[in-house]
C-alpha positions as CSV (number, residue, x, y, z in Angstrom):
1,X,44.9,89.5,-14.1
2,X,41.2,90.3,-14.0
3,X,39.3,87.5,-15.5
4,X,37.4,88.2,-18.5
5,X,33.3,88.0,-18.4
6,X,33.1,85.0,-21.0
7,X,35.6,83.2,-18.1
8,X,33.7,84.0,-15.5
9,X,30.9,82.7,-17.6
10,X,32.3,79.1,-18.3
11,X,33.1,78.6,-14.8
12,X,29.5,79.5,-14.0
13,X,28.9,77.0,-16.5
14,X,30.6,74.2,-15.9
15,X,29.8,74.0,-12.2
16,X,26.0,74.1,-13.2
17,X,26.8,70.9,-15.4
18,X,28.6,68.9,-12.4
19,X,26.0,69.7,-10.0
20,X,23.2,68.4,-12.9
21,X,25.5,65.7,-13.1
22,X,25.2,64.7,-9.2
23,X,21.7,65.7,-9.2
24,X,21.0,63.1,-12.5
25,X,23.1,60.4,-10.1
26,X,21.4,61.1,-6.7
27,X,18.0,60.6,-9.0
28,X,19.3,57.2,-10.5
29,X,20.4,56.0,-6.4
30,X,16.8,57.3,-5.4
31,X,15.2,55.5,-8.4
32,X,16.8,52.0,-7.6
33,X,16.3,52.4,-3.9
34,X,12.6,52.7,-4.7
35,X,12.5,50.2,-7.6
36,X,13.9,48.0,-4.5
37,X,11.5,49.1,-2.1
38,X,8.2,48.6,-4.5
39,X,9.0,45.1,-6.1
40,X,7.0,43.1,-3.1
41,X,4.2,45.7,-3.2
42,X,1.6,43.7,-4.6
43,X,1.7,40.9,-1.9
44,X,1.9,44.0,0.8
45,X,-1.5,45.2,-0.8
46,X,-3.0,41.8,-0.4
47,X,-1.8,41.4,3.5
48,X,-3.2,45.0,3.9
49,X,-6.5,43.7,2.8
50,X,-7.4,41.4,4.7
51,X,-9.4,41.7,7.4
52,X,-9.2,38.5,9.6
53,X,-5.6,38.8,10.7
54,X,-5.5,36.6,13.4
55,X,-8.4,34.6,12.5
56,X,-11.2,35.0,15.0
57,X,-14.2,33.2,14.3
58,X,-17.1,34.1,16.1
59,X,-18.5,31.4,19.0
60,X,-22.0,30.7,17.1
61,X,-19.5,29.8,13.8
62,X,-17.6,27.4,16.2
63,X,-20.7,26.1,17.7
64,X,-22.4,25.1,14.4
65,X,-19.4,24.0,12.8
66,X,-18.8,21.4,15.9
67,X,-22.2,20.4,15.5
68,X,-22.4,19.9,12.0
69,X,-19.0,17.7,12.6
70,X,-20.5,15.5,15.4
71,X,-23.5,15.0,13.3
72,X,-21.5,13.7,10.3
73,X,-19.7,11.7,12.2
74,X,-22.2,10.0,15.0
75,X,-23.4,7.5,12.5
76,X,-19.9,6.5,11.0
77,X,-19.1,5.7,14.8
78,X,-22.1,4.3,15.6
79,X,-21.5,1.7,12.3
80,X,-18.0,0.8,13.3
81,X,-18.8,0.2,17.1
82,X,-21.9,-2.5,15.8
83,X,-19.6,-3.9,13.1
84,X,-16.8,-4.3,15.9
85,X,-19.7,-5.7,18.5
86,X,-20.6,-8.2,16.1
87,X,-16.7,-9.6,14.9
88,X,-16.1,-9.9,18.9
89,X,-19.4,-12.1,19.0
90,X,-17.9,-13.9,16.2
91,X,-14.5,-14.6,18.0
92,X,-16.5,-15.9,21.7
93,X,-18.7,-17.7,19.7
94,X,-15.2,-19.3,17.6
95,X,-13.6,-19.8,21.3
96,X,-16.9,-21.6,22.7
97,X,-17.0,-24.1,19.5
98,X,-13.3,-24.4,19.8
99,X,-13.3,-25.3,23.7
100,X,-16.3,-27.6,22.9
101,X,-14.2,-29.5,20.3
102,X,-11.3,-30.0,22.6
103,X,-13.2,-31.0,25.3
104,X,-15.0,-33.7,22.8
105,X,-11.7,-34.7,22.0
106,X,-10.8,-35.4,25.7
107,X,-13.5,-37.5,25.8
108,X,-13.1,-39.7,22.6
109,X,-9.3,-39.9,23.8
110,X,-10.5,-40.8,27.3
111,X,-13.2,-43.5,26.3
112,X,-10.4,-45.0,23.6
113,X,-7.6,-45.2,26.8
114,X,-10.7,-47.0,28.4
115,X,-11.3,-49.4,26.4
116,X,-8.0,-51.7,25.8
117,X,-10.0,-54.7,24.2
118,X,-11.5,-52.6,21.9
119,X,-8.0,-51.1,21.2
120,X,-6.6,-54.2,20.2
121,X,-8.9,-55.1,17.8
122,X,-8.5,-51.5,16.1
123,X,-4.9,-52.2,16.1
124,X,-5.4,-55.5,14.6
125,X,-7.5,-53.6,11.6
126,X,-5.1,-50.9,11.7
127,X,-2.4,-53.4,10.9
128,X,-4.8,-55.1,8.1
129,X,-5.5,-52.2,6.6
130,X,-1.8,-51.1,6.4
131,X,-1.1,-55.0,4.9
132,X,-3.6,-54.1,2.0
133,X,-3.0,-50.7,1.4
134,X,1.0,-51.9,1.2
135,X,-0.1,-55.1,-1.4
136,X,-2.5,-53.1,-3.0
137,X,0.7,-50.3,-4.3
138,X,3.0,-53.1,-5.2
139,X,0.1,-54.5,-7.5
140,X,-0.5,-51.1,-9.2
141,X,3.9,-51.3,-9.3
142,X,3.8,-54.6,-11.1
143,X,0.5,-53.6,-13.0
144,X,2.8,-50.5,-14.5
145,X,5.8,-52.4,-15.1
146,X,4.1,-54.6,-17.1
147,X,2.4,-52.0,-19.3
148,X,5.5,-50.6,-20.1
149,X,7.2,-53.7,-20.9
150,X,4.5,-54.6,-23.1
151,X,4.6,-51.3,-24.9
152,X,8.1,-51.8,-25.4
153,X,8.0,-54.5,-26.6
154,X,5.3,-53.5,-29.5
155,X,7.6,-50.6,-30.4
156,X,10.2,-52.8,-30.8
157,X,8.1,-55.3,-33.1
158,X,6.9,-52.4,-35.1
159,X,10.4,-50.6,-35.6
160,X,11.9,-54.0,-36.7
161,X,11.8,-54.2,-40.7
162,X,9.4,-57.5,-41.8
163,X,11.1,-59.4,-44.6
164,X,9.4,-59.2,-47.2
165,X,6.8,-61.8,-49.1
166,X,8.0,-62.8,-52.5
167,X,5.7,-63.2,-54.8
168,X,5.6,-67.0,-56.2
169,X,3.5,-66.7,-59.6
């Protein structure tokens, strides 16, 4: 059966629409793949830019920049090397006054060893003085305890009710 030309026709046809159709899809895959490709291309246009990759500086940039560094910091050092000069002369001079004390305390130790009759008679007012001190609290004890009686006892007079006066006329 021969086919008839309006057949022929809508084959023709409808093979034009399916290859449309996988030509519209292979755009759509190709469109995504370079939607994908193209997000990030900002940041790769930056990168491109630059010039100093690898950052080489040039060796009068690095000889200025040390300089202008040691120059900046010569004086700080120079402040905190006199400032730690003059707190170690403060500690020898604190060790000196402290060796001279203890070696002024050997001698007042040794001259009071020395001198046993003298020692006697310091423990004698040592003694007194200990006697008085002692007498001297228990008087300021008694001196208290009396107050306080003698305030209670002026409470107690004034909390008591007087009886009162009856008039005689």
């Amino acid at each position: 059966m021969p086919q008839t030309p309006s057949a022929n026709t809508n084959e023709y046809l409808l093979s034009c629409v399916s290859s449309l159709r996988a030509s519209t899809q292979l755009l759509d895959k190709s469109i995504k793949v370079v939607d994908a490709s193209t997000k990030d291309v900002h940041r790769l246009n930056k990168i491109l830019k630059t010039d100093n990759v690898f950052g080489l500086v040039a060796e009068s940039d690095l000889q200025h920049s040390i300089k202008t560094v040691q120059d900046e910091l010569e004086p700080k050092v120079d402040a905190l090397k006199h400032k730690y000069e003059q707190e170690v002369e403060k500690v020898r001079n604190r060790t000196n006054n402290l060796k001279n004390k203890i070696e002024l305390q050997r001698v007042r130790l040794q001259t009071i060893r020395n001198s046993k009759g003298s020692h006697d008679v310091m423990n004698d007012k040592l003694l007194r003085l200990n006697f008085l001190r002692n007498k001297k609290s228990r008087l300021k004890f008694n001196l208290s305890r009396y107050q306080l009686e003698d305030q209670k006892n002026r409470l107690s007079a004034a909390s008591t009710p007087q009886p009162m006066e009856e008039d005689s006329e």
